[in-house]
N, C-alpha and C positions, 0 to 999 in steps of 0.2 A: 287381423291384418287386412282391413278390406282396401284395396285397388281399383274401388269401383272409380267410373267416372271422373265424378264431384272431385272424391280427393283428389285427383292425378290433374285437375286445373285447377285446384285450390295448394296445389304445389308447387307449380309451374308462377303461379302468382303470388307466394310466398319468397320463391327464389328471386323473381325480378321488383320486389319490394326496395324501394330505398335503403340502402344501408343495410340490408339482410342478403345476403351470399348462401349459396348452402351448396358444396360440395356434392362433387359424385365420390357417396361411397360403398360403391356394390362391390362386392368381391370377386375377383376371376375365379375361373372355376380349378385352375390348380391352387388357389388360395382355401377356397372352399376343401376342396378334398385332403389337403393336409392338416386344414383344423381336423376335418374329421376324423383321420388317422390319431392327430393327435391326442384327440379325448377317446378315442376307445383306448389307445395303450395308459391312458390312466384308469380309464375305469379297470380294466384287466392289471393291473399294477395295485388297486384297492381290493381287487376280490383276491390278488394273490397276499396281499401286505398279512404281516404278522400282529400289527396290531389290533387289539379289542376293538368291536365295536365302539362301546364307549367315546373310547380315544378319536376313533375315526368321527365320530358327531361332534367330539367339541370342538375338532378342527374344520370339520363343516363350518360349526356355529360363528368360529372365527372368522373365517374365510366367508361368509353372508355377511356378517356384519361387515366387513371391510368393504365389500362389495356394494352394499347402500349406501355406505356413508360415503367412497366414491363418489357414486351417481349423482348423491346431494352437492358434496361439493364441487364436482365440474359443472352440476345443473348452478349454481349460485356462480361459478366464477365464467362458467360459457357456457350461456344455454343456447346457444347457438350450434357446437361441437356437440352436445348432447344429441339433438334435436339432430344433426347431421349420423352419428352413430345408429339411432332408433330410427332409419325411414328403412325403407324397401331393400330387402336383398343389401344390408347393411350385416355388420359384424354381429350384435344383439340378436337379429334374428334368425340367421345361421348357426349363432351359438345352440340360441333356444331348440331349433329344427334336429339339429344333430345330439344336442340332450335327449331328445323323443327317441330317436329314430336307433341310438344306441340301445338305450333303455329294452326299447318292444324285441329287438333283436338279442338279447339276454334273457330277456325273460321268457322268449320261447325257444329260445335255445334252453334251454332250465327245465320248461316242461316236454319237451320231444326229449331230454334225457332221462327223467325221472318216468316217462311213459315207459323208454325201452329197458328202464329198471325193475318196470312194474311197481314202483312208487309213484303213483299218480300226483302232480300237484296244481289241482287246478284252477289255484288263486295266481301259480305263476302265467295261464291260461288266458285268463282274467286282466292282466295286467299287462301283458301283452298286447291285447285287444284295442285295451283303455289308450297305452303310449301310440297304438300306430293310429285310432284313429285322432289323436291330438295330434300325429304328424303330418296325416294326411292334410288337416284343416289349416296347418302352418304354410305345405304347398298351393292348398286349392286358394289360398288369400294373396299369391301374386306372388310365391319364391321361386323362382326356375332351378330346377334339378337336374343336371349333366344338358344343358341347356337350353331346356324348353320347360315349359309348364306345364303340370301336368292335372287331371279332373278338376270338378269343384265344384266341394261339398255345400256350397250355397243350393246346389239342383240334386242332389240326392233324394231328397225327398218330394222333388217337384213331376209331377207323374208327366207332366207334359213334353217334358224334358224327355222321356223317354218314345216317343210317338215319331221323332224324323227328326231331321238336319234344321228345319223352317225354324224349329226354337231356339237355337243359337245363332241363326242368320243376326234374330232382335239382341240377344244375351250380347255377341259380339259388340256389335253397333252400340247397345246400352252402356257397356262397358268401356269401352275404347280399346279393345285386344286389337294383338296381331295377326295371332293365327286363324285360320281359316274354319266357315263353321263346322266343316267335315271334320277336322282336328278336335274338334271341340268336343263333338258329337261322338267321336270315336273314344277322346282323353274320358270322356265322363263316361260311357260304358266299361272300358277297364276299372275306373277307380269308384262305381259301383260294384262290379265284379268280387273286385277285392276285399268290398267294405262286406258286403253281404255274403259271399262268400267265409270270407273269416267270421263273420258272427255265426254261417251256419256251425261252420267247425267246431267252435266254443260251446255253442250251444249242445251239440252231440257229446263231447268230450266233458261238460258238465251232468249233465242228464247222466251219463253211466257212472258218474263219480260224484252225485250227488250230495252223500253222506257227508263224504269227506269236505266236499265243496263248503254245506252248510258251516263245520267246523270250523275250516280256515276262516271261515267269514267271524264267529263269536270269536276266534282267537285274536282277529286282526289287530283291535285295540290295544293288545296286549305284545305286539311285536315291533319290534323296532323299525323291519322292511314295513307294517300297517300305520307306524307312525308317518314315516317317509310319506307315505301313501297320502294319506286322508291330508296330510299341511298343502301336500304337492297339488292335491285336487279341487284345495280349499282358495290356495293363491292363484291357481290357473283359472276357477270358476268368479273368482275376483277381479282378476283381469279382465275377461271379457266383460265384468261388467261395467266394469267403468271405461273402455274402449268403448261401450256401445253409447253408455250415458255421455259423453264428452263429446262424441260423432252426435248424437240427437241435440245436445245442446248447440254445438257448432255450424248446425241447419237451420239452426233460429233465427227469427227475423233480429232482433237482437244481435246477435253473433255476425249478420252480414253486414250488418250499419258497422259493426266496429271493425273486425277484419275477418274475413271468412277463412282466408289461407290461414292464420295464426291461432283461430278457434281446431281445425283441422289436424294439424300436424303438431297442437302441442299436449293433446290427448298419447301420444305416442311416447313422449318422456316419460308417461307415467305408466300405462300397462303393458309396454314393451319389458322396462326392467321387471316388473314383476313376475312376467311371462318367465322369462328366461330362468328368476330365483326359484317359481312353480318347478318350470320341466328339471330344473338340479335335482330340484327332493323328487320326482319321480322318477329319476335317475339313478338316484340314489337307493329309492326302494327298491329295486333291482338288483341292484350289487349287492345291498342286506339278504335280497332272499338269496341269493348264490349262495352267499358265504354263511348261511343258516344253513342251507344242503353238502357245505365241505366237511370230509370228516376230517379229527383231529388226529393230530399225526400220533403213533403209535408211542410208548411211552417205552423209553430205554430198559432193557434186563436189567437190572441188580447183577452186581459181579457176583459168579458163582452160580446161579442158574442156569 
């Protein structure tokens, strides 16, 4: 989801295009927080449901399918209303943001209980890590969160970034943000804090449960929460890559003689949905491992025992 620059006047020039309109559809933030409400009382609705796994995937597999063929046919009958769904702080990406951001909160809610069990499980450790730092990368790409923006993991690993305020005085200006470089400066030391702090945690918490760690790892194949997983990780690492290929093609000399705005923003029809099918199955592996650690309910007396 980059926000840089470029796109945000190759959007602005896409809207004031003849004959192309494109709606404001950012969501308010009481809209935001009741989707979010709403998908955690489903996912907790899925971990308490009675039904089989099994069952609960082919209803997934239902419920995906339906959900492309969708995308395909309003992208065929308005791709225009597509294209307005998939931009910035639109519904698709909030979906996507609130799939992660449940997920990692399950799945370390999963491992702080099976810790204070003394069942270690620390592939739900693991998966936690994986969903929050894909959440974070969902905000630091230009989602505002209870309403402001927060880090961005584009400068995580930028060492400069860390030396003073002077490197986002340029980051800002390069970008065209709002806030201030001081905010800036400050937003990307907490959500370094975060990012590396939680990897140290993981990193402890697997080191003394090593053993077990390597297990969960040869078993994962073999699980339904590691199928979840690996598809989840496969369409998300997909995504990005064709966001980046369609943003590099979109830079081309080529691409500016024809239309820059509509090289730009129609890269987003396409790994925006994918994004959001990704973080479902990682979602999803979440709620598997839960309901892999519920025990089954106790099985009735026989009369006369």
């Amino acid at each position: 989801m980059n926000t840089n620059g470029f796109a945000a006047e190759a959007t602005g020039a896409l809207a004031q295009a003849p004959g192309i309109v494109l709606r404001q559809t950012e969501l308010a933030e009481v809209h935001v927080l009741w989707l979010l409400v709403a998908l955690a009382i489903a996912c907790w609705a899925l971990v308490r449901a009675r039904a089989s796994n099994r069952g609960i995937t082919r209803a997934f597999a239902v419920v995906a399918g339906g959900y492309f063929l969708g995308v395909i046919v309003l992208g065929l009958v308005s791709f225009r209303t597509l294209q307005e769904l998939s931009l910035e702080n639109g519904i698709i990406e909030w979906l996507t943001a609130h799939c992660l951001l449940i997920g990692c909160v399950m799945a370390a809610f999963l491992a702080v209980r099976q810790g204070l069990r003394r069942e270690p499980c620390p592939s739900a450790a693991a998966l936690a890590v994986v969903l929050f730092w894909a959440w974070g990368r969902e905000l630091a790409w230009g989602l505002a969160f209870l309403g402001r923006r927060l880090g961005y993991s584009r400068n995580l690993f930028r060492w400069r970034a860390y030396a003073g305020v002077g490197y986002f005085e340029k980051f800002r200006k390069s970008e065209g943000l709002v806030p201030d470089a001081a905010s800036l400066y400050a937003a990307h030391w907490v959500f370094a804090g975060l990012v590396f702090g939680t990897l140290a945690v993981l990193a402890v918490y697997v080191l003394r449960h090593r053993r077990r760690f390597v297990r969960e790892l040869r078993e994962l194949i073999g699980t339904i929460n590691g199928r979840y997983f690996l598809v989840g990780v496969v369409g998300y690492g997909s995504a990005q890559v064709l966001g980046e290929m369609f943003e590099w093609i979109s830079k081309s000399e080529a691409a500016r003689q024809w239309h820059v705005a509509q090289g730009v923003l129609g890269h987003r029809v396409v790994d925006e949905p994918i994004e959001l099918w990704a973080a479902a199955c990682l979602l999803m592996s979440a709620v598997m491992l839960i309901r892999s650690f519920r025990r089954p309910p106790p099985e009735p007396a026989a009369c006369g025992e």
